[in-house]
C-alpha positions in Angstrom: 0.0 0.0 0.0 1.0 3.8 -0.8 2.9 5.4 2.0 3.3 9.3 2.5 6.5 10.2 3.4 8.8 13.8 2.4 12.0 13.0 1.3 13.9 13.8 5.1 11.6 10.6 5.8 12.5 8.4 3.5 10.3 5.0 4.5 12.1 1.7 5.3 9.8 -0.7 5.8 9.8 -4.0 8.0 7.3 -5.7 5.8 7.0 -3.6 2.6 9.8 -2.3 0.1 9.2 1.3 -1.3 11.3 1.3 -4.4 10.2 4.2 -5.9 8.8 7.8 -5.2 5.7 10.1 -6.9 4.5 14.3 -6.3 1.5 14.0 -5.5 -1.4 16.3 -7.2 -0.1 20.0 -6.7 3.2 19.2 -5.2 4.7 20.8 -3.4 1.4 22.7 -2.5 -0.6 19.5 -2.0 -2.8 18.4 0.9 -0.6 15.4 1.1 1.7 15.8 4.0 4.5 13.6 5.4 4.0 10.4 7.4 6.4 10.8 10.0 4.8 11.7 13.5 6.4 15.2 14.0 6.9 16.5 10.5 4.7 18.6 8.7 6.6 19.0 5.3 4.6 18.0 2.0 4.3 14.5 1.5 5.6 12.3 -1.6 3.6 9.3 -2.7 6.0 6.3 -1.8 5.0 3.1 -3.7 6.1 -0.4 -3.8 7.2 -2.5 -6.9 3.6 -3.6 -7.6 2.4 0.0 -7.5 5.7 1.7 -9.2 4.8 -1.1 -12.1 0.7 0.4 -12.5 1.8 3.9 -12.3 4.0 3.4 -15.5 1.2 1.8 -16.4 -0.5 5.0 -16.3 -2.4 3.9 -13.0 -2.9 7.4 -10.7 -4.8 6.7 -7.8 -3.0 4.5 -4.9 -5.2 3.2 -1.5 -2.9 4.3 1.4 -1.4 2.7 4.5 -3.9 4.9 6.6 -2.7 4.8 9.9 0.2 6.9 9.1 -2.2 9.6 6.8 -2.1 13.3 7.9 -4.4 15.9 6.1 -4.0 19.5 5.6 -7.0 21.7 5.0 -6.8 24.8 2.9 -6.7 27.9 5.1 
């Protein structure tokens, strides 16, 4: 599953292998925002090979590892 991390966050999994990185819709002024607990920088989508293989496949939209989402509303 998609994970949202910046890039001062890079993800290393136990279980899962990100291999590759995406911006997300409006990067770097996107809703998205990093994964880690304390940071609040813009978020990149971080996908494993599976997913890196659809989105050059032209697949866009990746379900995310939710309990490490953070969203930021417009102000």
């Amino acid at each position: 599953m998609a994970f949202s991390r910046c890039l001062g966050h890079v993800p290393h999994g136990r279980t899962r292998n990100y291999t590759m990185h995406v911006r997300p819709v409006g990067y770097p002024n996107t809703a998205l925002v990093c994964g880690s607990k304390e940071c609040c920088e813009p978020g990149l989508i971080w996908l494993e090979d599976f997913e890196a293989d659809a989105y050059r496949n032209g697949e866009r939209i990746f379900m995310a590892f939710t309990t490490t989402m953070k969203m930021k509303a417009e102000s």
